[in-house]
N, C-alpha and C positions, 0 to 999 in steps of 0.2 A: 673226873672230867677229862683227864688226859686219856684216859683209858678208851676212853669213847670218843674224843677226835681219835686218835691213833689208829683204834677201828674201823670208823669211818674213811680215813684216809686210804688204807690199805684196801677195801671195799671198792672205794671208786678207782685206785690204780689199774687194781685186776678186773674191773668190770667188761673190760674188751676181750680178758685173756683169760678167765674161768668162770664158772658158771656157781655165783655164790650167795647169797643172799645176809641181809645185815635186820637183826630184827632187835625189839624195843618192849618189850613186857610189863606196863608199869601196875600188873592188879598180879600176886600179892606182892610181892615183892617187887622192887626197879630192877631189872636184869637186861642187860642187852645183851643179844646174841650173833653168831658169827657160825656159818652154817654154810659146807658143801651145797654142792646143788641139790636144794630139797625136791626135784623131779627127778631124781632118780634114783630104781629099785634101792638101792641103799645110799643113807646120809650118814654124814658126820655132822654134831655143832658144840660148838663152845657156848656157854652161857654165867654172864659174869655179873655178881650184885652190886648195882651200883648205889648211891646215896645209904652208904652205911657206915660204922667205925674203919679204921686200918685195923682194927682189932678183930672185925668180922668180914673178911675178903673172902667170902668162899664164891667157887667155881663150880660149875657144872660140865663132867664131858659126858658126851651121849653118842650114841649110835641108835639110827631109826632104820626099818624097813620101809619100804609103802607098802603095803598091801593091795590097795584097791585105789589106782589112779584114773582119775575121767581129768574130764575138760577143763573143768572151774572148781573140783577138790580132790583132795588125795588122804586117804586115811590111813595112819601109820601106827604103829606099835615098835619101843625101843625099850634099852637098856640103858644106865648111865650112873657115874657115880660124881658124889662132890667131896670136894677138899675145900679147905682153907687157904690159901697162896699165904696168908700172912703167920701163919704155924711153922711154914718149912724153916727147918734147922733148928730149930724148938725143941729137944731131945724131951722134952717135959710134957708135950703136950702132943696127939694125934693130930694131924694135918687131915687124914683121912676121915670125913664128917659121916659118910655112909653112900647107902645106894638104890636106886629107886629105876620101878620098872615105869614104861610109857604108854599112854593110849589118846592117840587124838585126829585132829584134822588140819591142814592148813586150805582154807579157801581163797579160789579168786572171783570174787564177786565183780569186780570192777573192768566192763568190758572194755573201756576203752582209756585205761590207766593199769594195763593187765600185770605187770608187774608186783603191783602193790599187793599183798595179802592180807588175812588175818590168820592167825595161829591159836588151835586152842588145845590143852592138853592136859588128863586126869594124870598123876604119880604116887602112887604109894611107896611113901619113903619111907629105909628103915634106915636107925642109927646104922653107925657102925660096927655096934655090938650087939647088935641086933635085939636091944633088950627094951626100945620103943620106938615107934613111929607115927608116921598120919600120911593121911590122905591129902596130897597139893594139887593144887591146880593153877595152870600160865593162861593168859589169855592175852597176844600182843598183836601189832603189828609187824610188818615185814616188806622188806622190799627185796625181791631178785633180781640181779646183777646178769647180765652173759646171756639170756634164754628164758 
């Protein structure tokens, strides 16, 4: 819970002074996220699991394209890999969880609340050893900050 005020707070500081967006995932997993300007040809986002063990803190970083931006959505393809935050210094245990590619959309359906979004996005993840994986999918909310 701190994790997510902490984010939120930092979200609203910069909201005058960069162009960022703070988003909320709760199907399949509770993940909130922390995300460069997603309108622009290339993003950054952090995406972090919230309501689970200290035993299972894993993290998400990603890098997106857009591909193809209009007015009210933008479809994008990335890269990104996750760790475990609660592993580091674990000489026993990989922190490095694995990596998985991205295909999706965030839309703004909402004309006259235009900031708000929804995000949706297919990933096939592989371990990190690449010896199994699946198919994930995010479907969340989003607000952007700046623009």
């Amino acid at each position: 819970m701190r994790i997510l005020l902490s984010l939120l707070a930092f979200a609203f500081y910069f909201q005058s002074q960069a162009q960022l967006s703070v988003g909320y995932y709760p199907y399949p997993y509770s993940k909130i996220e922390l995300t460069s300007n997603p309108n622009a040809m290339v993003f950054g986002g952090l995406r972090i699991q919230t309501n689970s063990f200290a035993s299972n803190f894993n993290s998400d970083l990603n890098f997106c394209w857009n591909f193809k931006r209009k007015e009210q959505i933008n479809f994008f393809a990335g890269i990104g890999a996750r760790v475990n935050l609660s592993d580091f210094g674990n000489e026993d245990i990989n922190a490095y969880q694995g990596q998985y590619l991205m295909l999706g959309a965030r839309l703004y359906p909402f004309e006259k609340l235009s900031p708000l979004g929804i995000s949706f996005d297919l990933s096939p993840f592989a371990d990190s050893d690449f010896k199994s994986g699946r198919l994930e999918s995010n479907l969340g909310l989003f607000w952007r900050f700046g623009g």
